[in-house]
N, C-alpha and C positions, 0 to 999 in steps of 0.2 A: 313357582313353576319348576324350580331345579329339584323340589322332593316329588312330584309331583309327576315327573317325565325320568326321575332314575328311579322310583317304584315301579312304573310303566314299563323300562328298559329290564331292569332287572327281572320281573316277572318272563317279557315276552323272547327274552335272551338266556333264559334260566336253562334251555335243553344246551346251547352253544356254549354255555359257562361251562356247565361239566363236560360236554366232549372235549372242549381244551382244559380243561382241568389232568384229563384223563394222558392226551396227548403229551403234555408239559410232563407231566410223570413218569410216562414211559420213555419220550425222549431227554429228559433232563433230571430225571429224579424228583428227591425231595428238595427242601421244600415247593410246593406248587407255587404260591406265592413269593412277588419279590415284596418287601416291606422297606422303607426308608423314611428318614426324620427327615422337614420338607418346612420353610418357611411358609404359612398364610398367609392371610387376613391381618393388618398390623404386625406383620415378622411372628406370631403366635405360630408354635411347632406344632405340627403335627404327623401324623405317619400315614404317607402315601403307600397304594397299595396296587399293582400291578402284578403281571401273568409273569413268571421268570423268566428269562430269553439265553438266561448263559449257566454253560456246566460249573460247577463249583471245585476248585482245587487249581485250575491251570493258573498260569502266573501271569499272562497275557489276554487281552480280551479278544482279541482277533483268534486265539485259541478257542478260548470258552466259549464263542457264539457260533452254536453248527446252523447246520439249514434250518433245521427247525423253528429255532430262535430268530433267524433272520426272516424267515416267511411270516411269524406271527408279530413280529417286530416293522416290516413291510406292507403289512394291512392295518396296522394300527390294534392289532386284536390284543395284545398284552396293557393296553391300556382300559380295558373293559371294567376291570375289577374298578377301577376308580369310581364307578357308577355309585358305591360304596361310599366313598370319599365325600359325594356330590350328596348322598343322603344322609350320610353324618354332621354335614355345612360346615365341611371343611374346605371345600372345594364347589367349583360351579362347573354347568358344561363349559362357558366362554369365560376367558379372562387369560390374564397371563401364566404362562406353565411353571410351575414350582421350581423354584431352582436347588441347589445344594446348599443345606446349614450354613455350610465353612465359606459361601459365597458372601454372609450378611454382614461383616465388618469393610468389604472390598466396595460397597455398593456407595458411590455416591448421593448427594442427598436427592438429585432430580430420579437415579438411577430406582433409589429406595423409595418411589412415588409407586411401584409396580404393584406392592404389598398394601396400598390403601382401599382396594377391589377384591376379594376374593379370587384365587390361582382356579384356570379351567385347565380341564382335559386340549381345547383347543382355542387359539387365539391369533388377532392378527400375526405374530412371527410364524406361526403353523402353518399359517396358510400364502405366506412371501415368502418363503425358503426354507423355513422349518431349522435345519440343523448345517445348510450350505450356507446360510447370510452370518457376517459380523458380527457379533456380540452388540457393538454400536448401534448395528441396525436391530437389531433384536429388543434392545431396550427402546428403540425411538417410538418402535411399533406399540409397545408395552406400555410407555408414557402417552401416544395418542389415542391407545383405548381407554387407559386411566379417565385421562381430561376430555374424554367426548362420548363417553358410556352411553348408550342408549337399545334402546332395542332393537331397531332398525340395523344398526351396525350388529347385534351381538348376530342376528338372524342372515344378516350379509356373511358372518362368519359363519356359521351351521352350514349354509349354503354351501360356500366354497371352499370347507374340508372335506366333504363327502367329495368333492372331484380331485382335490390333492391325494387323499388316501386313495382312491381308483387308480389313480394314477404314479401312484406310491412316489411323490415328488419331495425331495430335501431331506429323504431321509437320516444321510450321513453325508460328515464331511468329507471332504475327498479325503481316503488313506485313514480317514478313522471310523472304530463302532459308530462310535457317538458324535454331540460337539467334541469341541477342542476346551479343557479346563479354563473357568474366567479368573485370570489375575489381578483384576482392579484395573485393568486399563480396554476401554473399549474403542 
């Protein structure tokens, strides 16, 4: 189903890819694309690919993300390219969101159950807080998608990200771009 509906997505999203291709260019330059090395499926690396959201050279991120960044960053739209990701099977639409390389020596062993499902675009932490909740909570969510995977739940989640991203809910931590860095304690 996951090559199957990001062929579908990719096709029917193909005029909107390039107007923000174009957009991302004019406001943010080169590269269009952000690219990163992204723990899988069994900890297997792979390179995530999203819309770039921040100028390149400033020394702060609260710098380097103008409006632009944050409007396509606020509707979820720099997550589009992943559709990519989802047809390569490196990724799926539902499951846990990839985290940072440098996070896979920090993760305990219940924590490192998150990598035994393929990493989505959206998953229950996405859609209970997204980037406001705990780290804790973040993995509990991630551990009871692991252990209770089904469809019904993945189609609960499709559901209700389409009304968080409407509603552009957990985007950022209070005072940060992003989350807050995981140190191995959650």
């Amino acid at each position: 189903m996951d090559i199957i509906f990001s062929i579908t997505f990719i096709i029917l999203l193909s005029p909107l890819l390039i107007v923000i291709s174009f957009l991302v260019y004019f406001f943010l330059g080169e590269p269009i694309l952000f690219k990163q090395k992204r723990p899988g499926l069994n900890g297997t690396i792979f390179t995530i690919i999203k819309f770039r959201t921040m100028k390149i050279g400033s020394s702060s991120d609260s710098k380097r993300l103008n409006k632009f960044g944050k409007i396509i960053r606020s509707l979820s739209i720099d997550e589009l390219p992943e559709l990519l990701n989802i047809l390569k099977g490196d990724m799926s639409f539902i499951g846990p969101r990839p985290l940072l390389v440098e996070y896979l020596p920090l993760y305990n062993s219940e924590q490192n159950k998150r990598h035994n499902v393929r990493p989505g675009i959206s998953g229950l932490a996405q859609i209970n807080g997204r980037n406001k909740i705990s780290w804790e909570k973040k993995f509990n969510f991630d551990i009871y998608y692991v252990e209770n995977l089904s469809f019904w739940l993945d189609l609960t989640i499709i559901l209700k990200t389409v009304s968080v991203v409407f509603k552009r809910q957990g985007i950022t931590d209070s005072g940060n771009i992003s989350a807050k860095p995981f140190n191995g304690k959650s």
